[in-house]
C-alpha positions as a printed Julia matrix, in Angstrom:
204×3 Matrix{Float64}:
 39.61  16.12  -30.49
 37.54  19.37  -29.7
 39.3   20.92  -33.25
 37.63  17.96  -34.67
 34.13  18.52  -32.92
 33.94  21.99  -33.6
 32.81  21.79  -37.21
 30.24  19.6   -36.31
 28.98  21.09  -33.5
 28.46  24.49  -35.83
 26.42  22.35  -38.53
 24.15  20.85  -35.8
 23.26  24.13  -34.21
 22.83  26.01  -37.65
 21.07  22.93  -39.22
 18.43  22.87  -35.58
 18.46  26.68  -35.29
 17.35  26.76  -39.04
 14.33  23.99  -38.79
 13.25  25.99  -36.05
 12.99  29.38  -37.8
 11.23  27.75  -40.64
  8.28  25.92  -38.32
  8.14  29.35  -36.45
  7.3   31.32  -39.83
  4.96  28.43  -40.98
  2.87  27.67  -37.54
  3.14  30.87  -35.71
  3.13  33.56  -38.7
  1.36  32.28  -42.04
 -1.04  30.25  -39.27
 -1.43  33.48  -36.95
 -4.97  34.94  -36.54
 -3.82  38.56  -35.97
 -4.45  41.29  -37.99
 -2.72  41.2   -40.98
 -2.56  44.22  -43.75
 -2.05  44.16  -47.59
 -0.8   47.94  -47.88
  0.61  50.31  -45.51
 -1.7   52.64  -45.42
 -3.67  49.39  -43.69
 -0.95  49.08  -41.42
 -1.32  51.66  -40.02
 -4.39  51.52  -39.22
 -4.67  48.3   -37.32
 -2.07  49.22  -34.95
 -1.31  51.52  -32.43
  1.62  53.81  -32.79
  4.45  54.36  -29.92
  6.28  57.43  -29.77
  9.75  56.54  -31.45
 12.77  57.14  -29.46
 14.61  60.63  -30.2
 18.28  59.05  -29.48
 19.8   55.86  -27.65
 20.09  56.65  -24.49
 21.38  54.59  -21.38
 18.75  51.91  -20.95
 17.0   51.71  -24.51
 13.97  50.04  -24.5
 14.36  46.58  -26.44
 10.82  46.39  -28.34
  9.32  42.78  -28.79
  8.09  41.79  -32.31
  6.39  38.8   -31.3
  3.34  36.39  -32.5
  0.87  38.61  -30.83
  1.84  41.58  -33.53
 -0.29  42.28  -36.48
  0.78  41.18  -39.78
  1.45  42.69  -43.14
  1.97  40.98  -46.69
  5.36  42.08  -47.92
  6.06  40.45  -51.39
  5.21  36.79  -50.72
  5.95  36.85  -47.17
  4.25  37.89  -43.78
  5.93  39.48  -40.95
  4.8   40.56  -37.62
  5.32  44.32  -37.18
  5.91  47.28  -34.71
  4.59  51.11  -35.42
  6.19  54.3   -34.19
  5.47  57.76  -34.79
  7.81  60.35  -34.59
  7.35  64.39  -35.81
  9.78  66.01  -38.52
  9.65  69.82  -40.02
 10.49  70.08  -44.03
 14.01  69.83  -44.28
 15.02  68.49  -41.54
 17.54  65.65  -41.31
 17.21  62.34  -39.45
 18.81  59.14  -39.19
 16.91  56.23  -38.46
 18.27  53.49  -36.15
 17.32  49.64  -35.49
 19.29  46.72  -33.69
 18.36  43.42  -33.15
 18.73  41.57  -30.44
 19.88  38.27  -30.27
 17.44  35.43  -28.73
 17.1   33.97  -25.32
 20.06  36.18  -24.5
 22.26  34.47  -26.88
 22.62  31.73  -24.35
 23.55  28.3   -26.04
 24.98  27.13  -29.56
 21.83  27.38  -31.55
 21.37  31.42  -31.9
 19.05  33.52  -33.61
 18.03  37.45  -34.05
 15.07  38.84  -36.11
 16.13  40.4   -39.11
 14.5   43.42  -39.45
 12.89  45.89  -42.14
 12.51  49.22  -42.07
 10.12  51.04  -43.7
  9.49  55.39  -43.46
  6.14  56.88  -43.94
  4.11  59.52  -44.26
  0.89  60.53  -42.46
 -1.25  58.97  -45.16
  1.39  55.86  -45.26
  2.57  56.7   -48.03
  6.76  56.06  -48.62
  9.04  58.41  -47.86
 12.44  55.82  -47.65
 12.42  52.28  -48.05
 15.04  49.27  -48.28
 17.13  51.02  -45.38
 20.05  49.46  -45.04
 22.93  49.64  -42.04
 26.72  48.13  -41.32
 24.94  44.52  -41.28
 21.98  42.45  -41.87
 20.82  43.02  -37.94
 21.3   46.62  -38.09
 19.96  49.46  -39.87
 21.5   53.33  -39.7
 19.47  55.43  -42.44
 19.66  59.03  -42.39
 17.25  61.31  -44.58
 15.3   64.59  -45.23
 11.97  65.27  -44.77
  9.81  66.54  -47.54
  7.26  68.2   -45.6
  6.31  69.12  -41.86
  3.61  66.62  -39.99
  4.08  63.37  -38.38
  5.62  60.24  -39.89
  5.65  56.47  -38.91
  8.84  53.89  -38.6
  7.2   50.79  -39.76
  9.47  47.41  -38.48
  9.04  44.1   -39.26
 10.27  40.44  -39.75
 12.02  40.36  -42.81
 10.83  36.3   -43.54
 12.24  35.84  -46.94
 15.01  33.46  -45.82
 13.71  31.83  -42.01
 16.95  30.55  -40.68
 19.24  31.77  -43.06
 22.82  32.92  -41.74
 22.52  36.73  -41.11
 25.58  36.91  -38.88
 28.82  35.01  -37.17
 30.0   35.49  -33.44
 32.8   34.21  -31.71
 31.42  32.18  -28.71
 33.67  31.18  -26.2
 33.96  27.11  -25.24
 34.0   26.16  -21.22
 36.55  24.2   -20.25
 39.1   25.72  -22.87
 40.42  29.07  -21.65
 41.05  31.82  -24.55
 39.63  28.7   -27.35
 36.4   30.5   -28.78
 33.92  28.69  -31.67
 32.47  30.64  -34.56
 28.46  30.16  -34.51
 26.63  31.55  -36.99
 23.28  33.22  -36.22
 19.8   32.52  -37.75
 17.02  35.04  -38.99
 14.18  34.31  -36.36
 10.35  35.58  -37.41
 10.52  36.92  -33.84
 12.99  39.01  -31.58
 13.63  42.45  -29.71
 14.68  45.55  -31.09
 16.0   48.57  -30.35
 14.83  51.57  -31.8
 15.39  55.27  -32.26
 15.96  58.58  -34.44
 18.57  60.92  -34.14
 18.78  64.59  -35.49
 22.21  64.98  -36.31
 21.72  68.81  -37.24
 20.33  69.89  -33.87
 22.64  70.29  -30.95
């Protein structure tokens, strides 16, 4: 019997967790009344900057893109973003990293994590590395050099192209059946929690 629930217990919760990304995107994002920019150089200047992260650490903090976040127009799609700052000297290499987190503490069938993009630039906002990719589509590891000393900016935001779409599969386990565990696939989310930082891979 539960081999025979399982698949339909995996196309309920992608099916809900789905609807619910796409009402998200529509009420709370394309509805929002926050800021919202057009250009990154704009971006940048309607939001504050944090200090990015110079490596993991124990206790990362887990940064909240939320409804409350300004906006910027990426293709045809908004996303709610976070802006960091971080200092670089001509030459030097770094390696940009981002995890997602997944929802509500991944409690339940119907799971979610924001997909994120990542977006390097200069002072001005100009871009210095874009479409940085990573081992999946909820992480991003992206090393490169700068061209120039000064300060630059991590720009990260919803990628909303697909709301709900399947961006990864974990192995959830089922109570009441000991060492039995269900594949659920997990849906982009306009909002989440990441965690950010840059590491200098040259420097000791």
């Amino acid at each position: 019997m539960l081999k025979c629930l399982l698949p339909l217990v995996v196309v309920l919760s992608l099916t809900g967790c789905s609807s619910n990304s796409q009402s998200q995107y529509t009420d709370q994002v394309q509805s929002s009344n926050t800021p919202i920019a057009h250009s990154f150089q704009e971006a940048i200047r309607q939001s504050p900057a944090t200090p990015l992260p110079i490596n993991r650490g124990l206790f990362p903090v887990r940064w909240e893109i939320s409804p409350a976040e300004p906006r910027i127009v990426m293709g045809t799609q908004q996303g709610n973003y976070r802006l960091f700052n971080f200092r670089l000297l001509k030459g030097q290499t770094y390696v940009i990293n981002v995890s997602s987190m997944c929802n509500n503490m991944c409690v339940g069938f119907a799971k979610s994590a924001l997909k994120p993009k990542a977006v390097v630039l200069d002072a001005q906002g100009n871009i210095v590395a874009d479409n940085l990719v990573g081992p999946n589509a909820l992480a991003i590891e992206s090393s490169g050099v700068a061209p120039a000393d000064g300060t630059y900016f991590l720009l990260i935001a919803a990628d909303n192209r697909a709301p709900g779409e399947q961006v990864s599969i974990i192995n959830t386990p089922i109570a009441g059946y000991p060492g039995v565990n269900m594949p659920i696939g997990m849906s982009s989310a306009p909002f989440g929690k990441v965690i950010a930082y840059v590491e200098f891979p040259n420097e000791p």
